[in-house]
C-alpha atoms as an extended CHARMM CRD file, in Angstrom:
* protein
*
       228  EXT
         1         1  UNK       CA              2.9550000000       35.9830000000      -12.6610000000  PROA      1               0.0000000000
         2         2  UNK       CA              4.2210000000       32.4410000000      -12.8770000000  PROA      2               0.0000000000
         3         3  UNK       CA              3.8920000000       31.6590000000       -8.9130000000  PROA      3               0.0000000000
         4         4  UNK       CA              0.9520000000       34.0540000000       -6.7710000000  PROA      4               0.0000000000
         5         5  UNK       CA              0.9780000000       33.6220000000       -2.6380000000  PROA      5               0.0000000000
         6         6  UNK       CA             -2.0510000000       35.6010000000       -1.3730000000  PROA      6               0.0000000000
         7         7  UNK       CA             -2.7820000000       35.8400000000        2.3060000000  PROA      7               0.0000000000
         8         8  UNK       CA             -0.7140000000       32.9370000000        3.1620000000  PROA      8               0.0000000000
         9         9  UNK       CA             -0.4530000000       31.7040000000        6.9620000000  PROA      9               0.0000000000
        10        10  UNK       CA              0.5620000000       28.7710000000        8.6650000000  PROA      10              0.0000000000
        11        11  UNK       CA              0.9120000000       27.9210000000       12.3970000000  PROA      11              0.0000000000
        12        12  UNK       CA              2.1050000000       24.5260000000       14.1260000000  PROA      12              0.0000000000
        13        13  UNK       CA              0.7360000000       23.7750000000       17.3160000000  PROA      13              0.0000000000
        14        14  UNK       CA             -2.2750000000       24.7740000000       18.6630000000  PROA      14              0.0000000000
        15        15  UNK       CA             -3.2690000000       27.0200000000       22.3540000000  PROA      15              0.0000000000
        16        16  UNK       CA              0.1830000000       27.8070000000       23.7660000000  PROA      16              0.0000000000
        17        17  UNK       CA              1.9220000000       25.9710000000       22.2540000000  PROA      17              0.0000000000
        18        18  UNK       CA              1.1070000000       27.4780000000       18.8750000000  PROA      18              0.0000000000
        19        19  UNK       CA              3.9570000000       28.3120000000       16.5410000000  PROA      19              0.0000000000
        20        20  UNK       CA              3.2610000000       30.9070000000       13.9970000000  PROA      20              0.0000000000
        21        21  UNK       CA              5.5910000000       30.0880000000       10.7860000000  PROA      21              0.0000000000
        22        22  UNK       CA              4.4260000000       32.2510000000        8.0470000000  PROA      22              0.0000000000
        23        23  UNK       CA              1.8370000000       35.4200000000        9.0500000000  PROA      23              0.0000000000
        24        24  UNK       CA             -0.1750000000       37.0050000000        5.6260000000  PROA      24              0.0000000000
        25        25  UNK       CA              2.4480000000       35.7180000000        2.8840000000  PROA      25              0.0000000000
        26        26  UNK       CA              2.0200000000       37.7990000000       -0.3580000000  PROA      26              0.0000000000
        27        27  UNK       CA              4.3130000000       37.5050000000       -2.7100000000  PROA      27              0.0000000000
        28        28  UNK       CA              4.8040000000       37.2890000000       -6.9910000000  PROA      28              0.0000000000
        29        29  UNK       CA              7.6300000000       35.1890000000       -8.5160000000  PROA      29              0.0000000000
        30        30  UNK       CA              7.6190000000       35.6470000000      -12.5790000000  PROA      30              0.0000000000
        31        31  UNK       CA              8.7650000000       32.7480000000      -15.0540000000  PROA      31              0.0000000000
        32        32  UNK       CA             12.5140000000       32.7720000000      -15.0800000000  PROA      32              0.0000000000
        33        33  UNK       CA             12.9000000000       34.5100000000      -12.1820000000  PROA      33              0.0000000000
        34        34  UNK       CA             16.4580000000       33.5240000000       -9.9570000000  PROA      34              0.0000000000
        35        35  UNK       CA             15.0390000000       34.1520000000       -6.5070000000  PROA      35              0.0000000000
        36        36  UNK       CA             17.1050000000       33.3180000000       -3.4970000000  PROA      36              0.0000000000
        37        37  UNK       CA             14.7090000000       33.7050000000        0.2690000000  PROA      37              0.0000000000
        38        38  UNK       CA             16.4900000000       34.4140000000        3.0700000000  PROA      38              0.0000000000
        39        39  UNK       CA             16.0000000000       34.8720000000        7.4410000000  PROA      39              0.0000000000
        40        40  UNK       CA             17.2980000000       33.8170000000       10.6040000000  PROA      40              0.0000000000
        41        41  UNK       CA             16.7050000000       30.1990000000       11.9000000000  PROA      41              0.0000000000
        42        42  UNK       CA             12.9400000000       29.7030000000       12.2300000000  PROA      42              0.0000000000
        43        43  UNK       CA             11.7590000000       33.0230000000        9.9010000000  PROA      43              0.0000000000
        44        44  UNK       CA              9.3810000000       30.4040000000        7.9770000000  PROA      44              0.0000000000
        45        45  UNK       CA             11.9260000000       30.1430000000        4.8900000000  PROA      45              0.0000000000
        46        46  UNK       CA             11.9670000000       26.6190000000        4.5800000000  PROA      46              0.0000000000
        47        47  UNK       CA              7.9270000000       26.4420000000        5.4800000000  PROA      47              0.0000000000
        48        48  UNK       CA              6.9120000000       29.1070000000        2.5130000000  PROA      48              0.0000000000
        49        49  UNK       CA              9.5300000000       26.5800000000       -0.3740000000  PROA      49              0.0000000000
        50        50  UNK       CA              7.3830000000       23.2270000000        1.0990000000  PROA      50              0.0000000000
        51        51  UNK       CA              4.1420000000       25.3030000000        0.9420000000  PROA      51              0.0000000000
        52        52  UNK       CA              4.7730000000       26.7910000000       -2.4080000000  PROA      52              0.0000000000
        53        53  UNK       CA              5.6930000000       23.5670000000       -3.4360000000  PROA      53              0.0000000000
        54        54  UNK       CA              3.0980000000       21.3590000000       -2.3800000000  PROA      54              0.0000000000
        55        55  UNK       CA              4.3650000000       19.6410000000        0.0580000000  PROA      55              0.0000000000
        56        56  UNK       CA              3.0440000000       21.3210000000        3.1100000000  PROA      56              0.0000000000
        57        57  UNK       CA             -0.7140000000       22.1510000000        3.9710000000  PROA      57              0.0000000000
        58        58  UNK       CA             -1.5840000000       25.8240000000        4.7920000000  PROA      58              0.0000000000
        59        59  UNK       CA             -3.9320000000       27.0630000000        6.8480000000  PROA      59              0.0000000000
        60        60  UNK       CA             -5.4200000000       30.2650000000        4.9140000000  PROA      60              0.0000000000
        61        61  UNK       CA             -4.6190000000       31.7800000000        1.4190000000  PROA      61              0.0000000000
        62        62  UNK       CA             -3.5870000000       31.0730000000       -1.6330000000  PROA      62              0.0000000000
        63        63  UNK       CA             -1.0010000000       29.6010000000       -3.5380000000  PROA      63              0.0000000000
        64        64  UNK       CA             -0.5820000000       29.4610000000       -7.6090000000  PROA      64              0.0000000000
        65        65  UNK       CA              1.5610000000       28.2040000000       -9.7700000000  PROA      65              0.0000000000
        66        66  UNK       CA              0.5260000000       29.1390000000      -13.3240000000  PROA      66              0.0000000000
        67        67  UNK       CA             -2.9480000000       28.0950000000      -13.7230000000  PROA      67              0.0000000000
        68        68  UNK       CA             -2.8350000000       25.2210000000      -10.8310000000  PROA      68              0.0000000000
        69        69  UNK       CA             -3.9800000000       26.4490000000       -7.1410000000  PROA      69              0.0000000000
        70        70  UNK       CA             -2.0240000000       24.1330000000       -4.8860000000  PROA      70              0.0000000000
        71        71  UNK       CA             -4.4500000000       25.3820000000       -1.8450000000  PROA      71              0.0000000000
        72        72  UNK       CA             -7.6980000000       23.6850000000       -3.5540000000  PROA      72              0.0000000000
        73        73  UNK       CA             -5.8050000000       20.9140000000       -5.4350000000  PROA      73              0.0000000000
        74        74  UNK       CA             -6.0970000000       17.3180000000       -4.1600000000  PROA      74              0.0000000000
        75        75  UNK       CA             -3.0450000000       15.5920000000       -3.1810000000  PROA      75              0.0000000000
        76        76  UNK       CA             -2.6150000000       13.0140000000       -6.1940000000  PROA      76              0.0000000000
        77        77  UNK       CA             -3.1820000000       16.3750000000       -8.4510000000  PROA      77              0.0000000000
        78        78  UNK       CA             -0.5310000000       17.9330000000       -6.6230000000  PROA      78              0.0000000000
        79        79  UNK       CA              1.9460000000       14.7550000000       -6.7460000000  PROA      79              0.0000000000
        80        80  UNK       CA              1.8890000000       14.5220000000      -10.5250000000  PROA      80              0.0000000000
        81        81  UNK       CA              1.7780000000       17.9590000000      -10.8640000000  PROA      81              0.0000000000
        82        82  UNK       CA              5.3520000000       18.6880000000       -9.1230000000  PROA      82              0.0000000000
        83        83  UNK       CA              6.2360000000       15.2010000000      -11.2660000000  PROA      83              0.0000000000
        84        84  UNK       CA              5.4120000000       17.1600000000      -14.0200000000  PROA      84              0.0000000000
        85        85  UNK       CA              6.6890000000       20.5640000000      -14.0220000000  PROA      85              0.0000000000
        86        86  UNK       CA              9.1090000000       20.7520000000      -10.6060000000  PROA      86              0.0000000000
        87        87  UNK       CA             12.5220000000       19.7990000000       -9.6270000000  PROA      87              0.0000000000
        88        88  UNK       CA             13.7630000000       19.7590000000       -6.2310000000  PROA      88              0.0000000000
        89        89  UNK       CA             17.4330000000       20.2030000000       -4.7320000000  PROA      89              0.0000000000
        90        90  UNK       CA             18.2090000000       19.4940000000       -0.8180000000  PROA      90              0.0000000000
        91        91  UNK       CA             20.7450000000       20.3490000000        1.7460000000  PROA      91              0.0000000000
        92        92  UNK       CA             21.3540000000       16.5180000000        2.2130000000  PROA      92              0.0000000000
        93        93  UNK       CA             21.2200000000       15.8270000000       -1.6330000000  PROA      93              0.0000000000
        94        94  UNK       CA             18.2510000000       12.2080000000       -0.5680000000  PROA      94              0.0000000000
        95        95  UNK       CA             19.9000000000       10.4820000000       -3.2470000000  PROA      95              0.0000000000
        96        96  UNK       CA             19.3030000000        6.4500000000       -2.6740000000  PROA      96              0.0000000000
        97        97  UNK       CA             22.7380000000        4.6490000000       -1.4070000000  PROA      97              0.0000000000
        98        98  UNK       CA             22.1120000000        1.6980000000       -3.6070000000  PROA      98              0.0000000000
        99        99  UNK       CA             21.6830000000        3.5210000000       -6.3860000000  PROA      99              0.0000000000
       100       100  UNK       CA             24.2370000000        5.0850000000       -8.9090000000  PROA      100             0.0000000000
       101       101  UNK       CA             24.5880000000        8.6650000000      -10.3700000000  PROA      101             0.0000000000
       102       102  UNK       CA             22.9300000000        8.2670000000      -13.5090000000  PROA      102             0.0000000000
       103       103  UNK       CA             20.3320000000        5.9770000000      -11.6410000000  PROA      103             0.0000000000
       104       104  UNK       CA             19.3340000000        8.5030000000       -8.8660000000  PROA      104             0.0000000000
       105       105  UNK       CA             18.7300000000       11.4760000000      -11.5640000000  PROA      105             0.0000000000
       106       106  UNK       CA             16.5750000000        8.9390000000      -13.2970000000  PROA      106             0.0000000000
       107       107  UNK       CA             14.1100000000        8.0490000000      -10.5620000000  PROA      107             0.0000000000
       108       108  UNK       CA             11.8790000000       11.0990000000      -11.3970000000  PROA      108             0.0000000000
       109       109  UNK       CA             11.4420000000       10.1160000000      -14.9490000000  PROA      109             0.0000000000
       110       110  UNK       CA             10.3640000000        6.3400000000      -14.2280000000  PROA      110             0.0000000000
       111       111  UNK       CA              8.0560000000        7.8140000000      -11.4860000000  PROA      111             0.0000000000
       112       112  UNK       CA              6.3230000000        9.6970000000      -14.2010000000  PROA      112             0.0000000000
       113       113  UNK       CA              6.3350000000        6.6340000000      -16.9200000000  PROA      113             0.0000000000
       114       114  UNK       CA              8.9940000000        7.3260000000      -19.0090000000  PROA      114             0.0000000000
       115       115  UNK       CA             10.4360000000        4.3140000000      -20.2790000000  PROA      115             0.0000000000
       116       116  UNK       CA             13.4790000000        2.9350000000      -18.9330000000  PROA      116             0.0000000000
       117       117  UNK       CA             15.4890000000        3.5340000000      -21.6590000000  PROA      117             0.0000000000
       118       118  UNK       CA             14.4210000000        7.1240000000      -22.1890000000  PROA      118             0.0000000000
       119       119  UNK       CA             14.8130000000        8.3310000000      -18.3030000000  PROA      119             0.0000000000
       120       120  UNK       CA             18.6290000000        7.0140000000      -18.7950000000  PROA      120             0.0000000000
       121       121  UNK       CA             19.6020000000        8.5720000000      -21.6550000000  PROA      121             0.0000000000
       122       122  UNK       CA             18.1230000000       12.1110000000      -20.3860000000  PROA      122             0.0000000000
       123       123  UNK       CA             19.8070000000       10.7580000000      -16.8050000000  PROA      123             0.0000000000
       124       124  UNK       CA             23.0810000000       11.1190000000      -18.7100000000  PROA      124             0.0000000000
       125       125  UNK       CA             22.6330000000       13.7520000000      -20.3600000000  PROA      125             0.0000000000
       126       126  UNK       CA             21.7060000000       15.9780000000      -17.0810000000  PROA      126             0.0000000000
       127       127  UNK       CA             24.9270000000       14.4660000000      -15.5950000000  PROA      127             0.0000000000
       128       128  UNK       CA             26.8900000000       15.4520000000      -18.1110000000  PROA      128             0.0000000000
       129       129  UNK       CA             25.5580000000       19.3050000000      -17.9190000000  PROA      129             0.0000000000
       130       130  UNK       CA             26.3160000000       19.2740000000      -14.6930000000  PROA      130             0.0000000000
       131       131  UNK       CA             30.4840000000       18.3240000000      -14.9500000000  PROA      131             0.0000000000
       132       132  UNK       CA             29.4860000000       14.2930000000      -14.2120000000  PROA      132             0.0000000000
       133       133  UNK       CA             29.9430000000       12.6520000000      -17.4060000000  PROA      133             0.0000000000
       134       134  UNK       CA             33.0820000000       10.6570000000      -16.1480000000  PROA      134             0.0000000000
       135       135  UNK       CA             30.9150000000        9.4730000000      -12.6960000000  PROA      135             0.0000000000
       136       136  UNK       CA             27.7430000000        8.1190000000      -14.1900000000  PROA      136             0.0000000000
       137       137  UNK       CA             27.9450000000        4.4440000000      -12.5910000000  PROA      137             0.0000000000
       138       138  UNK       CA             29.4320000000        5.8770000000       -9.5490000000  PROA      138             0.0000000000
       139       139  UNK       CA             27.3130000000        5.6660000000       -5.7070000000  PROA      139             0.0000000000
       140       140  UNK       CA             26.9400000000        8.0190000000       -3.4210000000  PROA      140             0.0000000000
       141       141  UNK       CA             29.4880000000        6.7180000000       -1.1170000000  PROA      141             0.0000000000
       142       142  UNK       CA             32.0840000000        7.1070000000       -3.2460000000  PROA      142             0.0000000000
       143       143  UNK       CA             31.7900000000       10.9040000000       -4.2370000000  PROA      143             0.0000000000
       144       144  UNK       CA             32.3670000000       13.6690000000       -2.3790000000  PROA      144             0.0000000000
       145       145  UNK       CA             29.6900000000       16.6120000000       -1.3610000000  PROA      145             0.0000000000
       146       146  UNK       CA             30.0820000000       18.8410000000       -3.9650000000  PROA      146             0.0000000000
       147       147  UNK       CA             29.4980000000       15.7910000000       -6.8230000000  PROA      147             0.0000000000
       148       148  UNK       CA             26.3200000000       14.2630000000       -4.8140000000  PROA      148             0.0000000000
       149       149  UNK       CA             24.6970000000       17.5610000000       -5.1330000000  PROA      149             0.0000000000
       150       150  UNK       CA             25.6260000000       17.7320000000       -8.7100000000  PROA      150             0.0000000000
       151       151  UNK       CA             23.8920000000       14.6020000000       -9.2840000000  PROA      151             0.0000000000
       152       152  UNK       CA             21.0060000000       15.9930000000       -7.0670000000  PROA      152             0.0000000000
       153       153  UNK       CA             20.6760000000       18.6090000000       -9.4390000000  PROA      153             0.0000000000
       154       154  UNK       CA             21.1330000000       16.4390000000      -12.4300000000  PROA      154             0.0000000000
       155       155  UNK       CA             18.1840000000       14.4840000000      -10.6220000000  PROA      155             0.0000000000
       156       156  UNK       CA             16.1050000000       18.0040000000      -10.2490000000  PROA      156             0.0000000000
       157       157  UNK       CA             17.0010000000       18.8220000000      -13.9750000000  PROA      157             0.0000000000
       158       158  UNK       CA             16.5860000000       15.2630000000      -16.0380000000  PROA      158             0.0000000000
       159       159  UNK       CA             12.7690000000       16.2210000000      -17.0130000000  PROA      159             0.0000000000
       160       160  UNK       CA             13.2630000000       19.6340000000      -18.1000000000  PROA      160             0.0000000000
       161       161  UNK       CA             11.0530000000       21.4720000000      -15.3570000000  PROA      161             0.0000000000
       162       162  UNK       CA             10.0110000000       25.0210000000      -15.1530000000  PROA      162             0.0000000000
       163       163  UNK       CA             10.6350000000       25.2430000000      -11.8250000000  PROA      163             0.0000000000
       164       164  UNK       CA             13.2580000000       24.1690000000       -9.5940000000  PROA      164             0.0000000000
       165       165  UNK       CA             12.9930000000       24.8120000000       -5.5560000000  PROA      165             0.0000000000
       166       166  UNK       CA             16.4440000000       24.2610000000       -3.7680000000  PROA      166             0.0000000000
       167       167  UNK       CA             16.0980000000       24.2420000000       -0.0630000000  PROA      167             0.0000000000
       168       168  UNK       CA             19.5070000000       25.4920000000        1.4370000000  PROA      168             0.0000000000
       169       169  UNK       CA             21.4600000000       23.8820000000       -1.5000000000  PROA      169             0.0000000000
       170       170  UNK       CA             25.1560000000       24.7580000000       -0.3750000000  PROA      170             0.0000000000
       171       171  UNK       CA             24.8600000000       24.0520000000        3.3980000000  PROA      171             0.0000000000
       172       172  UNK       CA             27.0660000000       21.4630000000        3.8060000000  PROA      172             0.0000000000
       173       173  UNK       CA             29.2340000000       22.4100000000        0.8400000000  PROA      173             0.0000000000
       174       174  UNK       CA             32.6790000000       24.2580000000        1.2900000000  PROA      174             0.0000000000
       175       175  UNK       CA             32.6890000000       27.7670000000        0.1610000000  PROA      175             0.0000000000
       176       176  UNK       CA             34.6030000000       27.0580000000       -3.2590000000  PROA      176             0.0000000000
       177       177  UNK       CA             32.1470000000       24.0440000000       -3.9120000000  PROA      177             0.0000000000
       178       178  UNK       CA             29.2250000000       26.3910000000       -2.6720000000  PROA      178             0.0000000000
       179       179  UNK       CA             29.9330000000       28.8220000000       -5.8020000000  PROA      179             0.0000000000
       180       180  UNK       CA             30.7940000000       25.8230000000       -8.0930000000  PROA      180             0.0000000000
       181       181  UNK       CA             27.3800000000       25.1220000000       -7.3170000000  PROA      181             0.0000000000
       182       182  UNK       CA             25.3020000000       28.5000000000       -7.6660000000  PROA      182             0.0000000000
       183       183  UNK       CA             27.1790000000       28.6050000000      -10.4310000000  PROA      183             0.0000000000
       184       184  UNK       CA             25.0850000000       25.7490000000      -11.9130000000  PROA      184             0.0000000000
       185       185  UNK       CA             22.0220000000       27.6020000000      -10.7590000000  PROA      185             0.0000000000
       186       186  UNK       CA             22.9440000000       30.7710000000      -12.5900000000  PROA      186             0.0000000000
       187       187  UNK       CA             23.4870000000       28.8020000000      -15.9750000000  PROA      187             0.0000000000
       188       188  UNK       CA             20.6180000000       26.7410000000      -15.7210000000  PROA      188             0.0000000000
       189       189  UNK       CA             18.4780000000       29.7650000000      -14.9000000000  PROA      189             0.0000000000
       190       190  UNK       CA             20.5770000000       31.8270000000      -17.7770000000  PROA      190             0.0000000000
       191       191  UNK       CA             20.6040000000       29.0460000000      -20.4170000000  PROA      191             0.0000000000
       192       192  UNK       CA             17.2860000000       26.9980000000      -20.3240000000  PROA      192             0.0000000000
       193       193  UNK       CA             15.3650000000       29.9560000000      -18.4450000000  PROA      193             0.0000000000
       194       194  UNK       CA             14.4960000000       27.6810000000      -15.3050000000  PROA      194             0.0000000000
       195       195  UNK       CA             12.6260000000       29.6670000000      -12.8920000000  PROA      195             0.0000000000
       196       196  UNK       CA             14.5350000000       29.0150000000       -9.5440000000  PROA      196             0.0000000000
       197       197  UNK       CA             13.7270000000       29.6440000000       -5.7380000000  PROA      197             0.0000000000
       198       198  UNK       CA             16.3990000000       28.9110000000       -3.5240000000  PROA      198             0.0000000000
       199       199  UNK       CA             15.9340000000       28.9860000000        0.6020000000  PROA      199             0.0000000000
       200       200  UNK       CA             19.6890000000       29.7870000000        1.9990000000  PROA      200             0.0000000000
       201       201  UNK       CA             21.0200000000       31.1050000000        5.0900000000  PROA      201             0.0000000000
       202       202  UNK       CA             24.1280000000       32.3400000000        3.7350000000  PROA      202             0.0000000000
       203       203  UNK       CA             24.5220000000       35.8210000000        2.3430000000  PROA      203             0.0000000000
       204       204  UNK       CA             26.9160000000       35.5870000000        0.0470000000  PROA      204             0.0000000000
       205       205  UNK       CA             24.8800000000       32.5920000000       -1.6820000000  PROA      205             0.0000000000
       206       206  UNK       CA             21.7470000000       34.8650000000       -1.7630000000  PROA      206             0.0000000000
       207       207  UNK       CA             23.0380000000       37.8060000000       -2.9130000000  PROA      207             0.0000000000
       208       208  UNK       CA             23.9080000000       35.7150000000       -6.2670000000  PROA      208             0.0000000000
       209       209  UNK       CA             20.4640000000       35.8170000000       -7.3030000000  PROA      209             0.0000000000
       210       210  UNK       CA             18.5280000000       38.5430000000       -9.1100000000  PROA      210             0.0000000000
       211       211  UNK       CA             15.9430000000       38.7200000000       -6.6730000000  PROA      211             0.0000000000
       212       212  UNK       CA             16.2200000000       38.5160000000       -2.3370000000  PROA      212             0.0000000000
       213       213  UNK       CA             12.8620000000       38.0840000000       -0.5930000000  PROA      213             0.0000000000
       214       214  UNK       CA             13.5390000000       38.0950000000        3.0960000000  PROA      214             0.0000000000
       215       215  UNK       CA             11.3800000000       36.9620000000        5.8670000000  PROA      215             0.0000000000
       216       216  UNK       CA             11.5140000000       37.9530000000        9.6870000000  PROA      216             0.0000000000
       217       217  UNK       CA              9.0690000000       36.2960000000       12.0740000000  PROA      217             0.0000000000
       218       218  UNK       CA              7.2860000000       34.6260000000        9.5990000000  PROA      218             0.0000000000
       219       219  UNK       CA              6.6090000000       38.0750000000        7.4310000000  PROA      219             0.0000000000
       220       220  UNK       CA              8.1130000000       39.1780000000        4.2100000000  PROA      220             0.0000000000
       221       221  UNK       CA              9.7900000000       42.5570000000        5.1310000000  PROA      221             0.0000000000
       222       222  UNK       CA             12.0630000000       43.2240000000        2.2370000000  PROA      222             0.0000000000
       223       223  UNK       CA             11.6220000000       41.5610000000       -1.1790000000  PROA      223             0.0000000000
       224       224  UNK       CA             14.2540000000       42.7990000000       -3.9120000000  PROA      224             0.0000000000
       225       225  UNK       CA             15.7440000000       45.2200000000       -1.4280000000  PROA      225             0.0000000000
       226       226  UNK       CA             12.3440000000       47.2980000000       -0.7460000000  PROA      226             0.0000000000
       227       227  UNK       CA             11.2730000000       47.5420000000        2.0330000000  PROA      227             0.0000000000
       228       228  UNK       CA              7.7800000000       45.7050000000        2.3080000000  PROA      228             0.0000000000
């Protein structure tokens, strides 16, 4: 299995105050896997992506991603290691105003050393798989939702990772935009065999994947439609 959570559980808060966002996690996500996690508002969804990904703590358990356990790694391991081999895709695409399209999706390539001339031609090239070839020294400001998100993913996409986690991707996309944009998903998942794990709220987004995991109260209780 490509990504392993064993006995994972996290709480915020402590006494009574304590809030219990993810209760003994197990779960197996193989390499090219399209997996789309789903719940009501507070399940955990959004804690179990940052926690898979490294960018939350847990409190016991495990977490693997191919050979790398997150939950013993050090924090500079874990930074170059989601340089390395992750992309990420957001609700509010965090793409820097002063920056243009082919710009932003080359930020993760400088950050890892790639040379300046390099991380801009593979910049380009993203943004032009994902329908932007035309916007490339365009800002933020000046495109609409559905194009910042494509130059999100462009971003996510630019150094070829094996995994991509998008965190509620179409929620503040229209509905046609929202499937212009799962869309992309699919073919990047179909064509270059990106394994993909996608948080989303909305049903009709979810049930686009191969693969539903869905989390109540901060427990997996159905994952692929059986019942846990």
């Amino acid at each position: 299995m490509f990504i392993r959570v064993s006995g994972l559980s996290k709480t915020f808060g402590k006494g009574e105050a304590a809030a219990h966002a993810l209760r003994e996690v197990n779960l197996e996500i193989g390499k090219g896997e399209l997996v789309s996690v789903t719940g009501p508002s507070g399940c955990g969804k959004t804690t179990l992506l940052h926690i898979m990904a490294g960018i939350e703590s847990i409190d016991t358990g495990e977490v693997w991603i191919g050979d790398m356990p997150l939950h013993e790694a050090k924090e500079k391991q874990i930074s170059q290691f989601r340089l390395e081999h992750m992309g990420f895709i957001f609700q509010s695409y965090h793409l820097i105003p002063v920056l243009n399209a082919w710009e932003n999706a080359a930020m993760p390539l400088l950050a890892r050393g790639v040379s300046a001339r390099e991380a801009k031609r593979r910049a380009i090239e993203a943004l032009k798989e994902v329908g932007l070839k035309d916007k490339l020294g365009t800002y933020p400001s000046q495109l609409s939702g559905g194009q910042n998100q494509r130059v999100a993913i462009a971003r996510a996409i630019a150094g070829k990772p094996e995994l991509i986690w998008a965190d509620e991707p179409t929620g503040a996309l229209d509905s046609e935009t929202a499937k212009q944009i799962v869309g992309l998903l699919e073919m990047l998942n179909r064509h270059h065999g990106t394994t993909i794990v996608m948080v989303t709220h909305d049903q009709g987004v979810a049930e686009r994947a191969e693969r539903i995991i869905h989390l109540q109260n901060g427990r997996v209780v159905h994952d692929g439609g059986r019942a846990v």
